[in-house]
C-alpha positions as CSV (number, residue, x, y, z in Angstrom):
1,X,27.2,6.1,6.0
2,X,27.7,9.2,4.7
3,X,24.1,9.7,3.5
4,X,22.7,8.4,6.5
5,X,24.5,11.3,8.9
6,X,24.0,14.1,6.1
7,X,19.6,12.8,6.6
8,X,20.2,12.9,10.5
9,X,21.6,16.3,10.8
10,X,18.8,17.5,7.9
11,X,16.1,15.9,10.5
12,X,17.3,17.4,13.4
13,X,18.1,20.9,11.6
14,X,14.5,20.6,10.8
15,X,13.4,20.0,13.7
16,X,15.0,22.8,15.6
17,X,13.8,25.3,13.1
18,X,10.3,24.2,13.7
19,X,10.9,24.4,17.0
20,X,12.3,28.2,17.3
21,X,9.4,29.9,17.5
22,X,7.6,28.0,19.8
23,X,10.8,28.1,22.1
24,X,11.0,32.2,21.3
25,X,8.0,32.2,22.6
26,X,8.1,30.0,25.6
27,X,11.0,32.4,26.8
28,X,8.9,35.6,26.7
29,X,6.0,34.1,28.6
30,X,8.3,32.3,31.6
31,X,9.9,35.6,31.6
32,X,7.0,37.3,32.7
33,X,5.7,34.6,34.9
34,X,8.8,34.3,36.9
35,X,9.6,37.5,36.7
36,X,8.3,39.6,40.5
37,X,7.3,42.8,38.7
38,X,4.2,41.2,37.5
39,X,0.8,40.4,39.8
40,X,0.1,37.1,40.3
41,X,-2.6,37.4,37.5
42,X,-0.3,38.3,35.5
43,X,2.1,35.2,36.1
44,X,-1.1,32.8,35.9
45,X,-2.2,33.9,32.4
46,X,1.6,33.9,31.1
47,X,1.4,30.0,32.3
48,X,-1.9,29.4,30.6
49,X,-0.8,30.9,27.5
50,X,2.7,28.7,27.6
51,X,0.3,26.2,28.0
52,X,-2.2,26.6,25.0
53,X,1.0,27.3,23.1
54,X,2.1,23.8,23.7
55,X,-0.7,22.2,22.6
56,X,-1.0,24.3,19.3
57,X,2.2,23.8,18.7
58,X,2.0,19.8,19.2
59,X,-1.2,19.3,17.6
60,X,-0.1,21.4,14.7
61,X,3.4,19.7,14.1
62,X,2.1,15.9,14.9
63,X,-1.6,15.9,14.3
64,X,-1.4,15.9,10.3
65,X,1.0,12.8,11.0
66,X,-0.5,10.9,14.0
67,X,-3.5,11.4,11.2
68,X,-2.1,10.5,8.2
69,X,-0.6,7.4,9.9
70,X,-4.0,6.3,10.8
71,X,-5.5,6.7,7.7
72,X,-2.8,4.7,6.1
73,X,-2.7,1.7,8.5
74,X,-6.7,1.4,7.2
75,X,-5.4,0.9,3.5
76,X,-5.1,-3.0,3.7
77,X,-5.5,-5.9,0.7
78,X,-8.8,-7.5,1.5
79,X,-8.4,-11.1,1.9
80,X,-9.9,-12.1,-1.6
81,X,-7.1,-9.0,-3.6
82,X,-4.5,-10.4,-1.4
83,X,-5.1,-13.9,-2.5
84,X,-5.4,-12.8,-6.4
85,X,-2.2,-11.1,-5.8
86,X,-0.4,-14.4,-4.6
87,X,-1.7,-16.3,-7.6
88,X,-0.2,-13.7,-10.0
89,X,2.9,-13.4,-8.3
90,X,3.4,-17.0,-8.4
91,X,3.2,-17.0,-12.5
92,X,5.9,-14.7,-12.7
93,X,8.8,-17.1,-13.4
94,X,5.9,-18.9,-16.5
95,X,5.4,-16.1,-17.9
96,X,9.2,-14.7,-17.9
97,X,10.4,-18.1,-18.8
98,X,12.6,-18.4,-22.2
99,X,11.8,-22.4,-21.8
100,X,8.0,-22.5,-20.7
101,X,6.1,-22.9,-24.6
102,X,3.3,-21.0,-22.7
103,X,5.5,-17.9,-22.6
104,X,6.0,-15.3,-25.4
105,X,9.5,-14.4,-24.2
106,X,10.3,-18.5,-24.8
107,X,8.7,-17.6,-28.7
108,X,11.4,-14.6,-28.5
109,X,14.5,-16.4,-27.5
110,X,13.6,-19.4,-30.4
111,X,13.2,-16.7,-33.0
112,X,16.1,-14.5,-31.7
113,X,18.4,-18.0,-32.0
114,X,17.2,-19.4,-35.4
115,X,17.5,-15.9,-37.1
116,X,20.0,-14.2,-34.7
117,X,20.7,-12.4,-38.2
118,X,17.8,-9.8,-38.2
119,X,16.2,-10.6,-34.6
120,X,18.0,-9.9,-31.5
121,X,16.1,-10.6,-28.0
122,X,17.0,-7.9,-25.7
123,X,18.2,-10.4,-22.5
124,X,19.1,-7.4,-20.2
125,X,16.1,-5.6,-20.1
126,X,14.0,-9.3,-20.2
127,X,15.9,-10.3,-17.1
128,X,16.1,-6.7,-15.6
129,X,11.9,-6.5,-15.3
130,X,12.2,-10.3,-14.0
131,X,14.4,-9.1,-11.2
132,X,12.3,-6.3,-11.0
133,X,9.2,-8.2,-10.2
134,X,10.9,-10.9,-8.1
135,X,12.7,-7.9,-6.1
136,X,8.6,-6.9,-5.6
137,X,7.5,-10.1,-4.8
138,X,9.9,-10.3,-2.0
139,X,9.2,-7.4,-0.4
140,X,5.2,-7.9,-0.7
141,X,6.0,-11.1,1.5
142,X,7.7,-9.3,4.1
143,X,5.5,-7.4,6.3
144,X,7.7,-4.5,6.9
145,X,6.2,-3.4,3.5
146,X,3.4,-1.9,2.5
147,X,1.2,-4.2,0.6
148,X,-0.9,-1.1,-0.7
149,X,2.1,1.4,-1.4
150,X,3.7,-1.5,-3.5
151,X,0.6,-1.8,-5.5
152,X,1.6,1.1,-7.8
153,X,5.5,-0.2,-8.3
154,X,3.9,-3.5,-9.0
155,X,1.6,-1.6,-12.0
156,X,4.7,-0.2,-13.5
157,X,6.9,-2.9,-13.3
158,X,3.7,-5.1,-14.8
159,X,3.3,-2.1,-17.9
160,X,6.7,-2.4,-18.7
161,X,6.4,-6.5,-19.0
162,X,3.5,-6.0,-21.4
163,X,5.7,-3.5,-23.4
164,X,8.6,-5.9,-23.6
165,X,6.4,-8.6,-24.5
166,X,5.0,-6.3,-27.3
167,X,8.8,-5.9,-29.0
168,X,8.3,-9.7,-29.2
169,X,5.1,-9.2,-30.9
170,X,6.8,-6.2,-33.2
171,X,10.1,-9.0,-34.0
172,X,7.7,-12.2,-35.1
173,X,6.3,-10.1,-37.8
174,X,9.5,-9.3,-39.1
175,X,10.6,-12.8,-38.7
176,X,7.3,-14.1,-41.1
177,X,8.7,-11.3,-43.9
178,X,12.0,-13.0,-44.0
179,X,12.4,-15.5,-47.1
180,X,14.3,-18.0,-44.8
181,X,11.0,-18.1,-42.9
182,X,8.9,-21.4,-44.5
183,X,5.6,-21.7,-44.8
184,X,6.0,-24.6,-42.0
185,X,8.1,-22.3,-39.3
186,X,5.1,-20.1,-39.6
187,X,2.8,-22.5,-38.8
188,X,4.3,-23.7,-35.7
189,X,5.5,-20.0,-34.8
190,X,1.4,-19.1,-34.6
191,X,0.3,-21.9,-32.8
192,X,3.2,-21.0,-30.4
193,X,2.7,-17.5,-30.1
194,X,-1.3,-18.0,-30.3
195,X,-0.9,-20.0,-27.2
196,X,1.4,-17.7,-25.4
197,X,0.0,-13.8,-26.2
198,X,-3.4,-15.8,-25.0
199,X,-2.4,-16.9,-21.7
200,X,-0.3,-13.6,-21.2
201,X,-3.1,-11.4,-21.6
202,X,-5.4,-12.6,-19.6
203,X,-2.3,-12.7,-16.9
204,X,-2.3,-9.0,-17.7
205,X,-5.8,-8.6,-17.8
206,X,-6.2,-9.9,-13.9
207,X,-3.2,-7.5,-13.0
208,X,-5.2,-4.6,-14.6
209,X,-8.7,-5.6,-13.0
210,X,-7.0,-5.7,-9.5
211,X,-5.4,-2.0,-9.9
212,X,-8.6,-0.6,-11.4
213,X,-10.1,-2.0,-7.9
214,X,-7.1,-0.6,-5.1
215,X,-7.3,2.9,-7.5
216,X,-11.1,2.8,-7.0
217,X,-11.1,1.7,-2.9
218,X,-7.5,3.4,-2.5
219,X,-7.6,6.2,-4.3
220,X,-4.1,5.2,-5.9
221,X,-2.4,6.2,-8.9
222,X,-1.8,2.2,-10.5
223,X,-1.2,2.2,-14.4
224,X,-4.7,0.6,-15.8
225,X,-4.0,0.7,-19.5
226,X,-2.4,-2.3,-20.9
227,X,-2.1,-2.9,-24.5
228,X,-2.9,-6.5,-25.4
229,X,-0.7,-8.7,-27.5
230,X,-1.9,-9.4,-30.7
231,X,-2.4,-12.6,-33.5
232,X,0.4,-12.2,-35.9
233,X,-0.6,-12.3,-39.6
């Protein structure tokens, strides 16, 4: 509550001292147009500079904004992006899953269980992104948002994924140079990852195809580089 009446007075503070000189000036001009010592002619040009004033004054504080506005109601998801968006949005909970096979973060919570000695998985910051992306998807659905402004969020929030499912990447490799690690756990702990990093990149690679095409037609700033999850020897 507090916040919200220290941002009103700053609005209307700011608003007033745009105002001033326009007012300052206002004053001079009726002054001499009500003001009997002057001709008539005299009167009539202090009205049609009050006028002109006016309008410099409005189209210079609300034209850049009535513009801007404009321009931004034209930055819209075409229907084919805003379909591709739906479909990755709707594998987030797959590919954040610690029990889908298909996901490397499931590879990450096996290998963090059966050698909890040397591999940790870092559930806060797993479950923070998750939130993070769900938190996205939420307000992508509700038209009061910007589908176009959340692009970029949605870039960050998908770099930092990739990153965390990179530490999983950097933790199986120290898992295969443990002795407790057999020849068979390895085995199975390829397939499993091969399957997952495979179905995770290209979930990553569709993210990053869609931001290189809003930076191209939006001119946004959406992360493009991803680095993509490897085999593990």
């Amino acid at each position: 509550m507090e916040t919200g009446l220290f941002m009103d007075k700053f609005d209307r503070k700011s608003a007033f001292d745009r105002f001033l000189p326009l007012g300052s000036a206002l004053l001079v001009v009726c002054g001499l147009f009500l003001s009997e010592k002057f001709s008539s002619n005299t009167q009539y040009a202090a009205f049609a500079i009050a006028f002109l004033l006016v309008i410099t004054w409005s189209l210079s504080e609300f034209g850049g904004a009535v513009k801007r506005k404009l321009s931004r109601s034209k930055l819209k998801l075409t229907q084919d992006q805003s379909t591709r968006l739906n479909v990755l949005l709707n594998d987030i909970n797959d590919q954040f899953s610690t029990s889908c096979i298909h996901s490397p973060f499931y590879t990450w919570h096996n290998i963090s269980n059966n050698y909890s000695d040397h591999i940790r998985m870092d559930c806060d910051y797993h479950g923070a992104i998750n939130s993070w992306l769900v938190d996205l998807k939420g307000q992508f659905n509700d038209p009061a948002f910007d589908a176009i402004t959340l692009a970029v969020s949605f870039s960050k929030a998908i770099a930092e994924a990739n990153r965390l499912a990179g530490k999983v990447e950097k933790d199986l490799e120290k898992v295969f140079l443990l002795q407790e690690c057999s020849d068979q756990d390895k085995k199975r702990l390829r397939k499993e990852w091969d399957s997952s990093k495979t179905r995770f990149n290209q979930w990553v690679s569709d993210w990053r195809g869609l931001f290189k095409e809003l930076n191209h037609t939006h001119e946004l700033n959406c992360v493009e580089y991803f680095r993509p999850l490897e085999m593990v020897a």
